[in-house]
N, C-alpha and C positions, 0 to 999 in steps of 0.2 A: 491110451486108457483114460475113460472119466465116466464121472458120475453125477448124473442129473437129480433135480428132485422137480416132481412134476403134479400139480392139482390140476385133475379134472372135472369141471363141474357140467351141471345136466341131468338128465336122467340114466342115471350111471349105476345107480343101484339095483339089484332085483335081477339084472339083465345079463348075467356072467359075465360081470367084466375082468375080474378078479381072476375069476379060475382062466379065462380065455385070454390074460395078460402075461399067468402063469407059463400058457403053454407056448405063445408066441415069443416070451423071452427066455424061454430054454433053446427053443427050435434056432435061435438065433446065436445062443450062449453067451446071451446077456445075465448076469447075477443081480440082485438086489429085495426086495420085497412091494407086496401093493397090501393097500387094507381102505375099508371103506371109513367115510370120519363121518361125525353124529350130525355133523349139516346136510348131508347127502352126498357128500363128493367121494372123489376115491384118489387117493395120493398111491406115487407110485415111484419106490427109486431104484434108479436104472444106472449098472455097472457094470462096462466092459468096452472092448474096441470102440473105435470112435464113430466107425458108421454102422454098428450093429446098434450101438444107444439111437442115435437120430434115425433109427429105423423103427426102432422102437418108438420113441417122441412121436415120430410122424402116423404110425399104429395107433397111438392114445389119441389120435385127435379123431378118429370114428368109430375104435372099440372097435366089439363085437354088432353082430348086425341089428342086436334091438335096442341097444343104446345110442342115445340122441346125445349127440353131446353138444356142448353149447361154447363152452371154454377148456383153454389150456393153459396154465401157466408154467413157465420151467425154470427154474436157477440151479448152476452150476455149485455142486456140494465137492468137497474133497473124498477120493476114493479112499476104501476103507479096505479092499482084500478080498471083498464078497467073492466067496466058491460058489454058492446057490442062490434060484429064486426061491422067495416064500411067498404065502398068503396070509397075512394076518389076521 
């Protein structure tokens, strides 16, 4: 079990990244939330088994298909218990 915290920056905004982040870390039963920040990026943390997170990681680094992404940053956070994703 862990927990990432991950900024992606690009054009990430507009392009459903959020909701399409949503469904892929359900589909996976990964727990955590995503929300877009006022620079344009979209932060996203991600918790649950250890290769359904780095499956997910590896998801954020192309999004959904009309998001360009440019960067990815990740650091390991301490897990918290997340039951659910959210969208902020």
């Amino acid at each position: 079990m862990k927990r990432v915290h991950v900024e992606v920056s690009g054009s990430v905004q507009g392009v459903f990244f959020r909701d399409s982040c949503r469904s892929e870390a359900r589909s996976r039963g990964v727990a955590g939330w995503v929300r877009n920040t006022a620079e344009g990026a979209v932060e996203v943390e991600l918790e649950g088994d250890d290769d359904a997170v780095d499956a997910m990681v590896e998801w954020c680094r192309t999004g959904p298909p009309r998001a360009e992404v440019e960067a990815v940053r990740t650091r390991d956070v301490p897990p918290t218990g997340a039951d659910r994703f959210e969208v902020h």
